[in-house]
VOGU-3710 file (C-alpha; in Angstrom, 3 decimals, decimal comma):
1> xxxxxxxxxx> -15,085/-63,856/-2,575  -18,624/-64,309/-0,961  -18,419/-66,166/2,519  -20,807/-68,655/0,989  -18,817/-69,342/-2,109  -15,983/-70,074/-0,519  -17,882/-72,228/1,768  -18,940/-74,206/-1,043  -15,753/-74,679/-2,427  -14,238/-76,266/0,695
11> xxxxxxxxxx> -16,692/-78,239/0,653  -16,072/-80,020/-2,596  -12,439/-79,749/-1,456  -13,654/-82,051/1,425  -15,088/-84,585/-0,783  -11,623/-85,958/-1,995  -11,113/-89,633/-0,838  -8,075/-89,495/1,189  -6,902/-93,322/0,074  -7,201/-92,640/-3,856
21> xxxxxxxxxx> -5,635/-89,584/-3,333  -2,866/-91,052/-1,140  -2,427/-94,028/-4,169  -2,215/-91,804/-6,948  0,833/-89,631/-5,309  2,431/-92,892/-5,040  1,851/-93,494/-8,588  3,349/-90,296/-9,379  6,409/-90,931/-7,068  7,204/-93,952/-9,578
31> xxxxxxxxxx> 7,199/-91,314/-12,583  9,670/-89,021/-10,701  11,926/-91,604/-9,605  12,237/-93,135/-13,475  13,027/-89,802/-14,728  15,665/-89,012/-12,100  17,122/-92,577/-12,770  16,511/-91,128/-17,259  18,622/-87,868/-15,806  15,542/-86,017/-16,444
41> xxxxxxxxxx> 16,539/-83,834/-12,869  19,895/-82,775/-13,771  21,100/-79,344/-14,436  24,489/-78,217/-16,343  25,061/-76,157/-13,280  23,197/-75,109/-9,830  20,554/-72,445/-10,095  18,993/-69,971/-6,907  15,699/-68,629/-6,701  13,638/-66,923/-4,063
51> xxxxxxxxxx> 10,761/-66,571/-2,153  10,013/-63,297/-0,408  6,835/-62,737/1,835  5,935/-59,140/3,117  2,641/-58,133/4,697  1,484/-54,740/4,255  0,760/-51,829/6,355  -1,026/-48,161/7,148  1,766/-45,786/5,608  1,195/-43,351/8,480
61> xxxxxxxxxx> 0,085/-45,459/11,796  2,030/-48,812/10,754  -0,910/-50,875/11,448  -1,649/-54,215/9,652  -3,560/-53,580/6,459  -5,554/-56,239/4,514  -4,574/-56,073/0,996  -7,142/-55,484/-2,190  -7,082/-58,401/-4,724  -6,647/-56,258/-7,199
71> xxxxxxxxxx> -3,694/-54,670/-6,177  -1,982/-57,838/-5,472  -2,699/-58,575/-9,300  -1,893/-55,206/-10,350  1,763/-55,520/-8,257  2,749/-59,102/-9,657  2,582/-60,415/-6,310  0,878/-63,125/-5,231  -1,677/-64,338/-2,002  -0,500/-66,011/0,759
81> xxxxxxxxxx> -2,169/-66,925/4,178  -3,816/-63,425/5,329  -5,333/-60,576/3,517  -2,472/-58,583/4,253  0,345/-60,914/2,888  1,749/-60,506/-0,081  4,539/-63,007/-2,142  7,329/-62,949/-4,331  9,089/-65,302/-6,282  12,208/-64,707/-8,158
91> xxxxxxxxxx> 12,887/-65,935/-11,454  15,510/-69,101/-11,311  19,004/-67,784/-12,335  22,584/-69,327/-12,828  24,575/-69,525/-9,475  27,248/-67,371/-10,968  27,560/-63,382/-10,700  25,262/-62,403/-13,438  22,946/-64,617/-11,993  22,662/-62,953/-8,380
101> xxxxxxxxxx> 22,694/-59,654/-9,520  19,815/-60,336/-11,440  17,877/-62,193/-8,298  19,076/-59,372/-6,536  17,974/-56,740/-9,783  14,532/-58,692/-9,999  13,328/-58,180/-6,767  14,298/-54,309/-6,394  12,863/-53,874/-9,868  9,600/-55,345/-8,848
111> xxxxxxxxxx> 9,647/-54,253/-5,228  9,851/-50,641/-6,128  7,072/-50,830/-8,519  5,175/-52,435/-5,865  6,003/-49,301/-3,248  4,600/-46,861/-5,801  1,477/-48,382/-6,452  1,025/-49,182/-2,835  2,141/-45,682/-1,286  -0,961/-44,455/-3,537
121> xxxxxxxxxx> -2,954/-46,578/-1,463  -1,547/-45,070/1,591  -0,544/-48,822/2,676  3,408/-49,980/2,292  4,775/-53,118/2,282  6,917/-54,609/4,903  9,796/-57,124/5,466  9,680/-57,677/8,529  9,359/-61,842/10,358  6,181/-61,151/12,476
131> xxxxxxxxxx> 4,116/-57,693/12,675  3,030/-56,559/16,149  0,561/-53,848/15,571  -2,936/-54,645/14,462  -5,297/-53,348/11,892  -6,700/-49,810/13,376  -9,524/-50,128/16,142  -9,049/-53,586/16,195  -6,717/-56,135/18,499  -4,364/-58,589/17,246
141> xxxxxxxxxx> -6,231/-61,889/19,238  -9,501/-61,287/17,325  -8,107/-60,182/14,044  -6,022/-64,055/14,041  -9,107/-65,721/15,269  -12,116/-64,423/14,272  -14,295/-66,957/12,185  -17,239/-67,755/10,981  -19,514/-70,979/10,017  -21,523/-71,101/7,045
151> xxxxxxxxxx> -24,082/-74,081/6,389  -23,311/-75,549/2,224  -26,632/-77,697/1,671  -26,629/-81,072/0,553  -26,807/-81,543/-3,171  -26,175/-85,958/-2,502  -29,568/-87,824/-2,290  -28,794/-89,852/0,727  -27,723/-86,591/2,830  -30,657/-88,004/5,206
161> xxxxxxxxxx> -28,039/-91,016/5,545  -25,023/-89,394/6,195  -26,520/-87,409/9,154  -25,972/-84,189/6,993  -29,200/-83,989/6,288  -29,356/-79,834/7,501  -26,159/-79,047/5,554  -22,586/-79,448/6,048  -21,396/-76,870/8,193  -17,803/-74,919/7,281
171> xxxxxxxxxx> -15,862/-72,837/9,033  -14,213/-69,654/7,408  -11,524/-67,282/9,089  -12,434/-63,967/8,265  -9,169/-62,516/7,566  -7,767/-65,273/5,668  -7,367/-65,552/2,028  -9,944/-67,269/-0,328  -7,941/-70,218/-0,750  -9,857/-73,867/-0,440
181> xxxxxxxxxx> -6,730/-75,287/1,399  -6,421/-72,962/4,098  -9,922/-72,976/4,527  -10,030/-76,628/4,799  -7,720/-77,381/7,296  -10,346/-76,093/10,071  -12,949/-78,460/8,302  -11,388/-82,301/7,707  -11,779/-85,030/9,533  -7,965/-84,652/10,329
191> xxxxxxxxxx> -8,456/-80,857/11,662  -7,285/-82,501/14,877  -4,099/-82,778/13,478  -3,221/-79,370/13,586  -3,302/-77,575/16,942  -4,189/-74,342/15,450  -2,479/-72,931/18,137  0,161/-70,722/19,454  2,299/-71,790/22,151  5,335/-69,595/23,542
201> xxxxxxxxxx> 6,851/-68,466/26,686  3,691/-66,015/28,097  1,672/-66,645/24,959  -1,353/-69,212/24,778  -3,743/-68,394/21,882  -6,283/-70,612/20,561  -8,196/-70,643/17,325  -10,449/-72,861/15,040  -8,325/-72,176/12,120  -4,833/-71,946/11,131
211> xxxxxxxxxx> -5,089/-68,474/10,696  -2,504/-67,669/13,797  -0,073/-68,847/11,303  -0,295/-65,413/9,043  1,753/-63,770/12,026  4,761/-64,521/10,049  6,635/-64,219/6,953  9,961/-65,754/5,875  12,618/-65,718/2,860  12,902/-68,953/1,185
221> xxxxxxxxxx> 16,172/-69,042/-0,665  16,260/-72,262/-3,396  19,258/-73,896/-4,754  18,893/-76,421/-7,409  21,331/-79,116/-7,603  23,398/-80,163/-10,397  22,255/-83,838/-10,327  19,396/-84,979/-9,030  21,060/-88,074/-7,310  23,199/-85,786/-4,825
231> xxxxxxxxxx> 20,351/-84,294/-3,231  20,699/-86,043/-0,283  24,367/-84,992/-0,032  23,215/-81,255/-0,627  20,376/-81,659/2,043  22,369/-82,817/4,817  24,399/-79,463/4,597  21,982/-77,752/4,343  20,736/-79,450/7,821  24,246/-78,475/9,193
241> xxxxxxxxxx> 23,775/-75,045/8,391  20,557/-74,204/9,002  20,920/-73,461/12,881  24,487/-70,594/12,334  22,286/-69,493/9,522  18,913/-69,028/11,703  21,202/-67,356/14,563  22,186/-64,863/12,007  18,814/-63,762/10,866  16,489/-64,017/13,670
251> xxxxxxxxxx> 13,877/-61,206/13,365  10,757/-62,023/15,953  11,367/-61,666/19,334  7,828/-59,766/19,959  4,590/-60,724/19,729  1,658/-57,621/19,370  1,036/-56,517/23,224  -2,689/-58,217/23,251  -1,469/-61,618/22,804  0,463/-62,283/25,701
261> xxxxxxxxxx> -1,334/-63,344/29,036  -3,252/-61,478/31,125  -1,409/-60,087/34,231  2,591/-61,323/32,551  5,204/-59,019/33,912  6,567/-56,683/30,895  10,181/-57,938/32,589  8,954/-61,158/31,903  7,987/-60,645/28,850  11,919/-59,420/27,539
271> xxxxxxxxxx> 13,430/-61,865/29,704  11,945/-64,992/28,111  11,498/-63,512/24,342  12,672/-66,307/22,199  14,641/-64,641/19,531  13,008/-66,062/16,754  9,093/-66,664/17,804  8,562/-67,469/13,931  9,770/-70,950/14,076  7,622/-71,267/17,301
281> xxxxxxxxxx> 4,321/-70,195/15,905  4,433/-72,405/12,681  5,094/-75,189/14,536  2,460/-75,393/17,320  0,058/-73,668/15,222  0,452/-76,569/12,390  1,381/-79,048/14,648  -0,612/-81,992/17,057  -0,525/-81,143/20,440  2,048/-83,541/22,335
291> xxxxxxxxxx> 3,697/-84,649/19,940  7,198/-85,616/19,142  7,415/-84,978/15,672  4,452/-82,976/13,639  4,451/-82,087/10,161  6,351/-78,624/10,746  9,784/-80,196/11,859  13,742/-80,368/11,662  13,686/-82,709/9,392  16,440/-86,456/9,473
301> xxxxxxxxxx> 19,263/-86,813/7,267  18,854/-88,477/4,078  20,004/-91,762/2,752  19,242/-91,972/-0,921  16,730/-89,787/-3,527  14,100/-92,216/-3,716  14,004/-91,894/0,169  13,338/-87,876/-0,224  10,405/-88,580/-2,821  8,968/-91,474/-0,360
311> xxxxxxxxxx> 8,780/-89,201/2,464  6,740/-86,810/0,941  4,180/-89,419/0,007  4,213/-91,306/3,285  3,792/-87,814/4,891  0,373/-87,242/6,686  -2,439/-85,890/4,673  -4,470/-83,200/6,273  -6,178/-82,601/3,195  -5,965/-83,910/0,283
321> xxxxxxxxxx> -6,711/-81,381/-2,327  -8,530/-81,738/-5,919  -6,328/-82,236/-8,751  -6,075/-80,183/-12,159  -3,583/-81,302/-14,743  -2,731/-79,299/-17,729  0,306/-79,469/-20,175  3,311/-78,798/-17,636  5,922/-81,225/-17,612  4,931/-81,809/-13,544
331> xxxxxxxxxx> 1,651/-82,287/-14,581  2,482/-85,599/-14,909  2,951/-85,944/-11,338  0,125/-83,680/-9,798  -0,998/-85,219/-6,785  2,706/-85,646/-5,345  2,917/-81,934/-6,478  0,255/-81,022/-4,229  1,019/-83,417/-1,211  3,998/-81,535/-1,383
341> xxxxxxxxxx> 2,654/-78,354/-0,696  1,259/-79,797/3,030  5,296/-81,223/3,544  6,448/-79,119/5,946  9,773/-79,302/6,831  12,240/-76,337/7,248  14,751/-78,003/4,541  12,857/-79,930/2,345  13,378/-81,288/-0,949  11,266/-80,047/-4,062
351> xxxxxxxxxx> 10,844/-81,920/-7,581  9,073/-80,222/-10,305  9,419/-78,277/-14,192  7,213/-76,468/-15,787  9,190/-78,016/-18,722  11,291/-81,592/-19,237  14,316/-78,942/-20,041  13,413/-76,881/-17,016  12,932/-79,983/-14,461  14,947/-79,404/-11,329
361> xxxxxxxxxx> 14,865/-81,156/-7,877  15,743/-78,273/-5,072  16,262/-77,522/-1,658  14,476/-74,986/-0,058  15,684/-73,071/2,429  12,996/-72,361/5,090  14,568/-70,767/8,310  14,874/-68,058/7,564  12,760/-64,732/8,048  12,375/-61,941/6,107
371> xxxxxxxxxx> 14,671/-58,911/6,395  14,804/-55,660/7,492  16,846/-55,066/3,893  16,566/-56,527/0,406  20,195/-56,844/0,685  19,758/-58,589/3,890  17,692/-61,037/1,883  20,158/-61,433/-0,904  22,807/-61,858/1,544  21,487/-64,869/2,986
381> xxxxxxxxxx> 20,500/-66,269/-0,421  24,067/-66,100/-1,351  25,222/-67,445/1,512  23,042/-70,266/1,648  23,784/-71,259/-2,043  28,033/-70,820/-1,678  27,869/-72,771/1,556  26,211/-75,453/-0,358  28,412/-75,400/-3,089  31,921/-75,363/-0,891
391> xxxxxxxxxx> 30,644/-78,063/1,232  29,947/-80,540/-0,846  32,717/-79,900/-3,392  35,488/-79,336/-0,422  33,501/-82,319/1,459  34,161/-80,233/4,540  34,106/-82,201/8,055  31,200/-80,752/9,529  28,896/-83,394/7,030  30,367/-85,458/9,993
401> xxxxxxxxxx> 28,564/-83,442/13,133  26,030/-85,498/14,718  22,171/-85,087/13,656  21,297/-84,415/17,115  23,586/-81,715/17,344  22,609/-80,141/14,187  19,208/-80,426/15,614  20,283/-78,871/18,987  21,672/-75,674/17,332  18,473/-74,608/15,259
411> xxxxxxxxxx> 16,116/-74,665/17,927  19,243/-73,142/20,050  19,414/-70,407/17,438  15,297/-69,824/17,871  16,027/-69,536/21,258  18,911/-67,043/21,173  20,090/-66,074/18,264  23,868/-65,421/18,191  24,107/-66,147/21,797  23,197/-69,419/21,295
421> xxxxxxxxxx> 25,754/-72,597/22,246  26,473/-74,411/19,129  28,077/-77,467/17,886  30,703/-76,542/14,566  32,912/-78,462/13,125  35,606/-76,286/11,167  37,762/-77,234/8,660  40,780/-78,492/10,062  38,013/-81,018/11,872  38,295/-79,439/14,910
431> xxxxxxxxxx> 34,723/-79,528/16,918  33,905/-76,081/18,956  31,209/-74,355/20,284  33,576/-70,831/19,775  31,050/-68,201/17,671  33,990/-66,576/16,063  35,139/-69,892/14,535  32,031/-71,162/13,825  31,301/-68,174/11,592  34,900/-67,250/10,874
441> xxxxxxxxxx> 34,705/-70,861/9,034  31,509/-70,917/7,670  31,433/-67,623/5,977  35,045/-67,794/4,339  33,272/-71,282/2,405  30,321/-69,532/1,977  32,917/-66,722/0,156  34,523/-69,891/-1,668  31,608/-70,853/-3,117  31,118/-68,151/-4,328
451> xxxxxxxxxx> 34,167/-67,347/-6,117  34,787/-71,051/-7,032  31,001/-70,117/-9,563  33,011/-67,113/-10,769  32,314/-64,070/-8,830  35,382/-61,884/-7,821  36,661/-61,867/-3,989  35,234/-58,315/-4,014  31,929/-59,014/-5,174  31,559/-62,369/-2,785
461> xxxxxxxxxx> 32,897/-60,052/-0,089  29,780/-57,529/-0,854  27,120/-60,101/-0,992  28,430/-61,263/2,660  29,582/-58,127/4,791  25,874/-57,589/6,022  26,257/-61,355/7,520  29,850/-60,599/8,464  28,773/-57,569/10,235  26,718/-59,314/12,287
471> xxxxxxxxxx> 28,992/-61,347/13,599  31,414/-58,953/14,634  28,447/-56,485/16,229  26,908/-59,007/17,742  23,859/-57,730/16,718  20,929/-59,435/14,664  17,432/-57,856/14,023  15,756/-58,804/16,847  18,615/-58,016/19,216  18,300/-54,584/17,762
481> xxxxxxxxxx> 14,315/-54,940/18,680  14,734/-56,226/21,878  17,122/-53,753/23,292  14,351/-50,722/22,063  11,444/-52,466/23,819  13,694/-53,123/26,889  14,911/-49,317/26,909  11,398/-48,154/26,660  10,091/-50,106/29,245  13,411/-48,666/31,565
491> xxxxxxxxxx> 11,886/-45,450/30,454  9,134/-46,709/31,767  6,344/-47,152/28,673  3,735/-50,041/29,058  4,369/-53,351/27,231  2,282/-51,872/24,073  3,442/-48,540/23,557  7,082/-49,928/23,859  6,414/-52,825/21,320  4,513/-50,609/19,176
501> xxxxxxxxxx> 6,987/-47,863/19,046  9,973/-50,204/18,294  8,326/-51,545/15,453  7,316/-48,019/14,115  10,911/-47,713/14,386  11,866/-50,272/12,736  9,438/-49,117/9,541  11,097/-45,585/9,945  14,388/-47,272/9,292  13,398/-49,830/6,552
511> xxxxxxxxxx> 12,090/-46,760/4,690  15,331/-45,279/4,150  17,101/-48,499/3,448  14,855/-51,418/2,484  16,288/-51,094/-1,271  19,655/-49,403/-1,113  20,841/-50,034/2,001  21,475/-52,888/4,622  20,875/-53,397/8,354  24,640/-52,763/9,001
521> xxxxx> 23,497/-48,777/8,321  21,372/-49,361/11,897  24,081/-50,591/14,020  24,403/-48,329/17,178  21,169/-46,815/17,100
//
């Protein structure tokens, strides 16, 4: 889309009154409460879906490639922040084992397809929680900040009023997608709001758009509960879990070389790498500066249902977004829909249908980052939906752990993945910070979950031996990065060439396994 189009768009994004916008999501709260209270919410049984986010690449040099539009449309996939991301969803299925071997069917079926038509492109896609090498001939610093401003003229009569008189000038990142509500966030009022910033150990980047934020990409497991009114129940598990979880999948412990400071010490560099940078660069990027609690958050516990739908309407606006309705069944609810799309928390709550019959409240899942394997991927969705269903039905102990301590282990898990120090509680209701019980506990009732929705020990077994494996290696996806960089730099490479040549590795090795095969094929390499 033309630089000035999309200007102009923003713009009339920008005109929407922040107060009637705010009022009418209340409104819509009080429709989604009365239909929870009418049962409208409730499900026979709980359902998984997924999100998977990929961002594509040269075939041959592994550097960052922007996407065409039309082979996004031509794949099935959809746009996210960049030009070079790329989304799937999953279609909702029974938890039960017909249902996971089709999320698990669905996105081979689609992600192959989408290899094909990409490799003809000479571009690939990649699952992968942060890429490190740039576009070709260009750095990674300019690519996420580059921008432009573009002046939309005044079509309002008393322009000379307002002091806009010249125009209204808007800001466009160059590499982001045509989408009014990325866009936006540079441009409102509230712009302050977000830092549009990254801040890590030896990494200070600054931009005037949220752009910084398209060094990531994530898995989003979904789990649907059976009645709407439990949520809360579900969601604080899910809280509980989300840190062991996190340790178990952290994927970005490298930024791309031309980010970090000038003059940091490459030693410096491996000793403070935070094992999971993703969680880092969402939040200060999205987040005010000094601030105890932004919109990108661990989020509380929850009390009632009504309390989940009332936080995402009291939840800060940074821009509140025109509304179309059309004939969905959460269409008559659409500005709480779309303040929901600004709530971000890394469990949150979602309540929507295209249909009355197909109305669901879920929790997403949003730790986690994408995988070097689809299995990977599917491993964690099943965990995360078994846990979730032994928990609650077992009412296991650990619903007793402290917030603060559940809070403690995520961004202990960001920090160090397995080796973090965390909090359990086990079964028996003994507390320990042991990572062999923690995991020894939490994956047999991820297993019982499992089998209690009908799948066979062998075939809960399967779906969890890549997360098992883990555990007993020791070894995650970014360990498995770190310890290339820090052998290259022993064998004395610069910073770049050893970041850059463990992440052509990694490629290399996704290649051969990315649909058949699971990280547990690259232990001891």
């Amino acid at each position: 889309m033309p630089e000035e189009e999309l200007a102009a768009r923003v713009a009339d994004v920008l005109t929407v009154d922040a107060e009637e916008f705010r009022s009418r999501a209340e409104a819509d709260a009080e429709t989604i409460i009365q239909a929870i209270d009418d049962g409208v919410f409730d499900n026979p049984q709980a359902i998984v879906g997924l999100e998977y986010e990929f961002y594509a690449i040269e075939s041959e040099a592994c550097s960052l490639r922007r996407v065409p539009r039309r082979l996004l449309e031509l794949i099935g996939f959809e746009k996210e922040l960049g030009l070079h991301n790329a989304e799937m969803t999953t279609s909702p299925q029974p938890l039960n084992a017909d249902g996971l071997r089709a999320q698990e069917s669905e996105v081979k079926a689609r992600l192959r397809t989408a290899l094909d038509v990409t490799n003809s492109e000479r571009m690939r896609l990649v699952s992968d929680a942060m890429w490190t090498i740039p576009p070709e001939g260009e750095d990674a610093t300019t690519y996420l900040t580059d921008s432009v401003e573009r002046t939309v003229a005044n079509g309002s009569d008393d322009s000379e009023a307002t002091g806009q008189g010249d125009g209204q000038q808007i800001r466009i990142a160059t590499n982001m997608s045509d989408s009014g509500r990325y866009h936006a966030m540079a441009n409102t009022d509230r712009a302050q709001s977000a830092a549009m910033e990254i801040d890590a150990p030896n990494v200070s980047l600054e931009a005037d758009t949220v752009m910084p934020e398209s060094l990531i990409t994530s898995i989003q497991p979904h789990y649907q509960v059976p009645h709407a009114i439990d949520l809360p129940l579900y969601f604080n598990y899910a809280l509980r879990i989300a840190g062991p979880l996190l340790a178990l999948g952290v994927n970005s412990p490298f930024f791309p070389a031309d980010c970090y400071d000038e003059g940091v010490a490459p030693e410096d560099v491996l000793a403070d790498a935070w094992m999971e940078h993703r969680i880092s660069v969402f939040e200060s990027v999205l987040n005010e500066r000094h601030t105890s609690e932004g919109k990108v958050r661990f989020p509380r516990d929850l009390g009632q249902v009504e309390e989940a739908i009332e936080r995402i309407v009291e939840d800060d606006t940074l821009v509140p977004m025109p509304v179309e309705t059309g004939d969905r069944f959460d269409d008559q609810f659409p500005h709480f829909r779309r303040k929901h799309g600004t709530y971000w928390r890394w469990v949150r709550p979602v309540f929507d249908g295209a249909t009355r019959s197909a109305a669901n409240a879920r929790i997403e899942f949003r730790p986690i980052p994408a995988q070097p394997t689809v299995r990977d991927s599917v491993a964690f969705q099943a965990a995360f939906a078994g846990l979730l269903e032994s928990l609650v039905r077992l009412e296991h102990p650990v619903y007793e752990l402290d917030w603060e301590h559940a809070h403690e282990n995520f961004y202990a898990a960001m920090q160090s993945g397995l080796d973090a120090n965390m909090t359990w509680i086990t079964n028996d209701g003994k507390e320990t910070t042991d990572t062999f019980e923690l995991y020894d506990d939490l994956l047999a009732h991820a297993e019982d979950g499992l089998t209690n929705r009908g799948l066979t020990e062998e075939e809960a077994a399967k779906y969890l031996y890549p997360l098992r494996h883990r555990v007993r290696q020791g070894l995650t996806p970014a360990q498995w990065k770190h310890d290339r960089v820090r052998r290259a730099l022993e064998e004395g490479d610069d910073l770049e060439t050893a970041i850059e040549s463990m992440q052509r590795a990694y490629v290399d090795r996704q290649s051969e396994t990315l649909l058949e095969g699971s990280f547990a094929d690259w232990a001891g390499e």
